[in-house]
KOLRO-171147 format. One line per field, with one value per residue (C-alpha): residue number from 1; x, y, z. Coordinates in steps of 0.02 Angstrom, whole numbers, plus 50000, padded with zeros to 5 digits. Each point is the difference from the previous one (the first is absolute). Layout:
<atoms>
num	c(NUM  ...)
east	c(X  ...)
north	c(Y  ...)
up	c(Z  ...)
</atoms>
This chain:
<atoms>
num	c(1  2  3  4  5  6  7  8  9  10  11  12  13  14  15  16  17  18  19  20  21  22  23  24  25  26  27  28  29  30  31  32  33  34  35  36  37  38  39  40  41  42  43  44  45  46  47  48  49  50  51  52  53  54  55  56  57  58  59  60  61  62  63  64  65  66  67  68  69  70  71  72  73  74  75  76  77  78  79  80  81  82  83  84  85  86  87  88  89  90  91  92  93  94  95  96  97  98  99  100  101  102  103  104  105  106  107  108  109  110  111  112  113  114  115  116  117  118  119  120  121  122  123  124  125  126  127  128  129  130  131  132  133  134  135  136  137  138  139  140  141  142  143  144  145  146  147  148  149  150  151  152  153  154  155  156  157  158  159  160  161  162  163  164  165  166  167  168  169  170  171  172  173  174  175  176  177  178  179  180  181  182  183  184  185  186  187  188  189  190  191  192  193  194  195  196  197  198  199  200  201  202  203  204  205  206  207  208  209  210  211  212  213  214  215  216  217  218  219  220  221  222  223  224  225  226  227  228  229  230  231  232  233  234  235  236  237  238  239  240  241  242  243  244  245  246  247  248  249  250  251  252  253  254  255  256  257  258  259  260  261  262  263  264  265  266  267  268  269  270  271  272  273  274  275  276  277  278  279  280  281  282  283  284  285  286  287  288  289  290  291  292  293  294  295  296  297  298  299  300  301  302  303  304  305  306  307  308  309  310  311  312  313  314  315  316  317  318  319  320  321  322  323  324  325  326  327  328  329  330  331  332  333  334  335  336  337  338  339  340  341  342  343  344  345  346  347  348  349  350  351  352  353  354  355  356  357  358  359  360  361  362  363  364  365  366  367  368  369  370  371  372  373  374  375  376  377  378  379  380  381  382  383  384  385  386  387  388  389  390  391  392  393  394  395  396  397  398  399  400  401  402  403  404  405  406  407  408  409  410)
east	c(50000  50063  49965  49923  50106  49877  49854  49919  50020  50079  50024  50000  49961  49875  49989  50057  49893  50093  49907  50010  49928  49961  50062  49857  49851  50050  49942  50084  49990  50068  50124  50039  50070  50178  50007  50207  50045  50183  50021  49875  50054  49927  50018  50061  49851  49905  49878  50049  50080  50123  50007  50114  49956  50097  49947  50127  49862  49998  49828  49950  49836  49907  49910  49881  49845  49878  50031  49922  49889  49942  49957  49941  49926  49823  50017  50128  50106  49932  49807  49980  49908  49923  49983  49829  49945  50080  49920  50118  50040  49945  49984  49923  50102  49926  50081  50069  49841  49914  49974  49975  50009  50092  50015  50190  50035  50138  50082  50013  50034  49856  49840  49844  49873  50002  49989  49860  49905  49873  49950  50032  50141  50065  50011  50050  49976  49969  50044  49903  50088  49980  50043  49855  49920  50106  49903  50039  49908  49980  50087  49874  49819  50048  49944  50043  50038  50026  50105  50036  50170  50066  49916  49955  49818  49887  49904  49907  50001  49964  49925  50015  49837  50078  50143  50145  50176  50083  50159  50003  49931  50017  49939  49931  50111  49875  49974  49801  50014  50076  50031  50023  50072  49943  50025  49946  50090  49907  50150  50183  50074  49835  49921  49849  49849  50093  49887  50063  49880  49989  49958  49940  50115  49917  49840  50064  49860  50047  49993  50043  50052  50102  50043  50163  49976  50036  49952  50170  50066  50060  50177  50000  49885  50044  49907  50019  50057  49823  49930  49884  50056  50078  50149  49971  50137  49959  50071  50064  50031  49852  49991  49813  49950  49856  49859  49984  49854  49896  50042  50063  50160  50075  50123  50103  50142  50157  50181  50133  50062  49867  50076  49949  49978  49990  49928  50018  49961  50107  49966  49930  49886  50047  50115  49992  50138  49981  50136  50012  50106  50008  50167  50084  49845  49919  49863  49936  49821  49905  49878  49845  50004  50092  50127  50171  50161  50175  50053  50141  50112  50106  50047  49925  49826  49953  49847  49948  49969  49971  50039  50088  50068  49856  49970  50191  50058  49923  50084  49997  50015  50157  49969  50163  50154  49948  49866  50028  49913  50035  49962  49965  49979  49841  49992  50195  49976  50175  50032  50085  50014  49983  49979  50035  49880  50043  49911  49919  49823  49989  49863  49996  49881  49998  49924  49854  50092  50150  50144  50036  50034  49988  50058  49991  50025  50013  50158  49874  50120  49903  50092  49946  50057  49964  49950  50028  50146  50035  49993  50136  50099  49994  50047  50161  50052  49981  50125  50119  50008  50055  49997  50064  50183  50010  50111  49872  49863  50108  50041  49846  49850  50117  49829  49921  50036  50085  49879  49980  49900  50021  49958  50061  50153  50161)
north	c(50000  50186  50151  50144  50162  50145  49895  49913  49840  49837  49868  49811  49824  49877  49853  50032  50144  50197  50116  50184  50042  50169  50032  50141  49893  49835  49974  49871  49989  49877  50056  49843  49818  49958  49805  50009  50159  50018  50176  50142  50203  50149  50150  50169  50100  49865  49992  49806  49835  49879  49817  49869  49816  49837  50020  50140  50130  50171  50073  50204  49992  50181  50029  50118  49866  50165  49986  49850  49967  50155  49998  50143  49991  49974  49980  50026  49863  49854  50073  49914  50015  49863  50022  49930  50065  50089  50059  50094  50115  50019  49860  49994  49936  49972  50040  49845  49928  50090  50146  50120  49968  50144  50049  50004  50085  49884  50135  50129  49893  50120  49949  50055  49962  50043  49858  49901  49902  49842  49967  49956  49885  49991  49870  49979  50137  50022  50109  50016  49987  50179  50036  50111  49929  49897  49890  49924  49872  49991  49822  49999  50036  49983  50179  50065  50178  50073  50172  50110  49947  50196  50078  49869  50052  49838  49939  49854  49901  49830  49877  49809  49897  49951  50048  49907  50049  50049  49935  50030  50145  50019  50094  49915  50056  50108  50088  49960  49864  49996  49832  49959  49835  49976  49875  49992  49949  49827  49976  50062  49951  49915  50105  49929  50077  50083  50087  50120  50160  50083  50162  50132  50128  50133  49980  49913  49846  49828  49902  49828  49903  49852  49874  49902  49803  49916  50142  50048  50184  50121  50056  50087  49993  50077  50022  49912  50111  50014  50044  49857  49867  50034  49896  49969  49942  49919  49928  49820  50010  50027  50079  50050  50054  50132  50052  50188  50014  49860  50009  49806  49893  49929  49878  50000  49874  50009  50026  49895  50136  50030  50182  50045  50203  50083  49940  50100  49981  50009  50134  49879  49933  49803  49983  50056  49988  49964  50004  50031  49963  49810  50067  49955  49976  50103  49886  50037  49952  49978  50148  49918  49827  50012  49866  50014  50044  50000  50114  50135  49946  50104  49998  50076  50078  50050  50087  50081  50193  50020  49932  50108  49991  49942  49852  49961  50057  49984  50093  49905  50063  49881  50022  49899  50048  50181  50063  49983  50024  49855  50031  49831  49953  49916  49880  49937  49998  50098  50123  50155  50136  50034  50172  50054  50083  50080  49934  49819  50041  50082  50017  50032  50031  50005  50111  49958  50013  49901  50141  50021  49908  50087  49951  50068  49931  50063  50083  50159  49980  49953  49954  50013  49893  49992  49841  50036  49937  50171  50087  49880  50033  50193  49994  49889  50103  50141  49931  49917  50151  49903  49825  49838  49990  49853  49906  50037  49938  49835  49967  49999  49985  49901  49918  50150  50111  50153  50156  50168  50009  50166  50099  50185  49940  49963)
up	c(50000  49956  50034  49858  50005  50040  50029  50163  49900  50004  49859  50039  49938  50019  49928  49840  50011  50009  50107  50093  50151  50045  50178  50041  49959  49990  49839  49901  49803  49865  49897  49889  50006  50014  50032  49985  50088  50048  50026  50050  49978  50016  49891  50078  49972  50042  49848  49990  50054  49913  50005  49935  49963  49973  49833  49964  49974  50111  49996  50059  50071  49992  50182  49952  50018  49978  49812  50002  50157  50114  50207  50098  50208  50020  50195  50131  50039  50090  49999  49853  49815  49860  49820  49992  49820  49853  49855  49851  50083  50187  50145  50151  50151  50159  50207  50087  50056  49888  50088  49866  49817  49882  49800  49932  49842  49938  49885  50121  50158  50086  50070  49918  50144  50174  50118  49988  50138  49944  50171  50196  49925  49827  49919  49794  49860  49823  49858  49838  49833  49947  50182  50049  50132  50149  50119  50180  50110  50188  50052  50148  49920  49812  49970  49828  49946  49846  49975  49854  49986  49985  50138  50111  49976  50062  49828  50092  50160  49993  50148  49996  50033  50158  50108  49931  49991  49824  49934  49830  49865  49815  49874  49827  49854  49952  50165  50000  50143  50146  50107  50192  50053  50182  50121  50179  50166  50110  50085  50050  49834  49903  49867  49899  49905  49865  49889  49853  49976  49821  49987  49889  50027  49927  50105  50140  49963  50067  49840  50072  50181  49927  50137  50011  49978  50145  50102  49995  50026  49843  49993  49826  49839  49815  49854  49832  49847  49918  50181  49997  50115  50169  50084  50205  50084  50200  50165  49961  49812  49934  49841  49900  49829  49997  49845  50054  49881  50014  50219  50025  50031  49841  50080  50156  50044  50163  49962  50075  50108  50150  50009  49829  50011  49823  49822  49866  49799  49856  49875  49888  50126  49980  50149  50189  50110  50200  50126  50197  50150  49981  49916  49836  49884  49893  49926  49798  49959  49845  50036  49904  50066  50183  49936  50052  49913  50014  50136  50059  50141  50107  50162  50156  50008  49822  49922  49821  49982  49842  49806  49870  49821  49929  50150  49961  50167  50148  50173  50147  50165  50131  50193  50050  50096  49917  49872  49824  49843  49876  49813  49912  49832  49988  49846  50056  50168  50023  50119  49930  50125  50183  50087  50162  50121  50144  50157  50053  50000  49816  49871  49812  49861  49802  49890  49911  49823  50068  49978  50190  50157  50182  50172  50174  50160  50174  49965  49930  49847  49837  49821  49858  49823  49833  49915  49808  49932  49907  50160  50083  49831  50022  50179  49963  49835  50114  50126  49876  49884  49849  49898  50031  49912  49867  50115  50141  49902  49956  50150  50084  49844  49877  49948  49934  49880  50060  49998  50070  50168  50048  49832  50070  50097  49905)
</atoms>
């Protein structure tokens, strides 16, 4: 490990893995791979690090990760923050406990609400896609309420049929419908009658009370691409399939890991992924017919956030040792990137058109990174300033023919 010049930083390995570590906040970030590493330098004005490898290669790696991925405070340290929801261009993050749920411009690192309340105690929030209206839910009483996401002006409140806790809220991709997961408490650690309430958003209506099989508690629920069918997700691995329009269950079947949390859809609709704290599973399923398929294995506690590239990709959230985000290539079953966040207890959230990933944690640090492959392409030209030399390129790409990346550098 080193020490930056003219920075609170220092530079290390892990693994085969070459990361900083920023002194003041704690925050460690990913800088690349270096499986080999012999020797690790710093530059004097501390804009980079060297490494050597057994390979007879020396590499400069650029430090400034804000070319490529961004973070900015949302809390003070140790109170704590969540990404929750992101739409393209604001999220909603909600207090440690959620105590108070607030709107982030992510351009501007600025808030755009003031604080928000949804009830005696918080619970999960929402964000539409256009991001103009934000909602929160009580964890005690399930109380929803809807604010203009701007001014924190309240649009709607919302009251369950019954006083059950909330643990999970969502938007429908078009913003019409919002959905409560809710679960209640008959004992010290034994939750059961999960229903999932859809709203209309607009006019606060309850259009349907959907009740977990098994009388099992909800954890999470998310809505199919075309908006029609509705994923519930329970205590004990169960999993159902919902007909919004026509108000009944379609199928429902239990996942081999009796912590199953999330379920999500692929863009395409044909897949959705479950995963939990049974740890090192995330499970695929053919979305029309319940039956299962191949599935991603890690290690510690995994669970999917979200799908990108065209279903591709899929990000996966790791609750091990420390939090990670794992990227995964979905049709090879490969993993192909891992992120850092700083903090244990950590959420993160996707946009709905799949260009950016968000994390917080209780750190009050939240990080921000683009997903398109052009974006990660502009961020390293950026940092490299120039081309790959021929003998560069044939030494590392001899199988490909020798191109231009970097168009504007030399």
């Amino acid at each position: 490990m080193i020490w930056v010049p003219h920075t609170q930083s220092v530079v290390g390995v892990t693994g085969q893995t070459l990361v900083t570590v920023d002194l003041t906040t704690r925050l460690v970030r990913t800088i690349g791979r270096e499986p080999s590493l012999l020797g690790l330098a710093a530059a004097p004005d501390g804009s980079s690090v060297y490494t050597t490898s057994l390979d007879r290669t020396a590499v400069r790696w650029g430090l400034d990760g804000g070319r490529i991925s961004t973070t900015f405070r949302v809390a003070a340290p140790g109170t704590g923050s969540f990404v929750v929801a992101v739409d393209r261009g604001s999220l909603a993050v909600a207090g440690s406990g959620g105590a108070d749920v607030r709107v982030w411009n992510l351009a501007t690192h600025r808030p755009v609400s003031p604080p928000l309340r949804p009830g005696p105690a918080g619970g999960w929030a929402a964000i539409t896609p256009d991001g103009r209206a934000v909602a929160g839910a009580s964890s005690i009483d399930g109380r929803v309420t809807i604010w203009n996401a701007r001014t924190g002006t309240v649009m709607r409140r919302l009251t369950p049929p019954e006083q059950i806790g909330s643990d999970w809220l969502t938007f429908s991709p078009d913003g019409r419908l919002v959905v409560s997961a809710t679960q209640a408490q008959t004992g010290p650690l034994t939750y059961k009658h999960g229903h999932t309430l859809i709203w209309n958003a607009r006019t606060g209506r309850l259009l349907d009370d959907l009740h977990q099989p098994g009388d099992n508690g909800v954890s999470y629920a998310a809505f199919s691409p075309d908006q029609r069918r509705i994923v519930t997700v329970g205590e004990g691995g169960s999993v159902a399939v919902w007909d919004i329009p026509n108000h009944k269950l379609l199928r429902s079947w239990t996942t081999h890991d009796a912590y199953t949390e999330t379920g999500i859809y692929a863009p395409d609709g044909t897949i959705i992924a479950t995963g939990g704290f049974g740890g090192g599973l995330v499970e695929l399923w053919n979305a029309r017919t319940g039956t299962p398929l191949e599935p991603i294995t890690s290690s510690g506690q995994i669970a999917p956030i979200g799908f990108y590239n065209h279903g591709r990709r899929l990000v996966v959230e790791q609750q091990a040792s420390s939090f990670h985000l794992q990227l995964w290539d979905v049709p090879q079953h490969r993993l192909i990137g891992q992120l850092p966040v700083a903090g244990h207890e950590a959420a993160a959230a996707i946009s709905p058109d799949g260009r950016t990933l968000v994390a917080s944690s209780k750190a009050g640090l939240l990080t921000a990174w683009p997903l398109s492959t052009s974006m990660w392409l502009r961020g390293a030209c950026a940092i490299a300033d120039r081309n790959l030399t021929r003998a560069e390129w044939t030494t590392f790409l001899a199988a490909l023919p020798y191109q231009t990346t970097c168009p504007s550098a030399p």
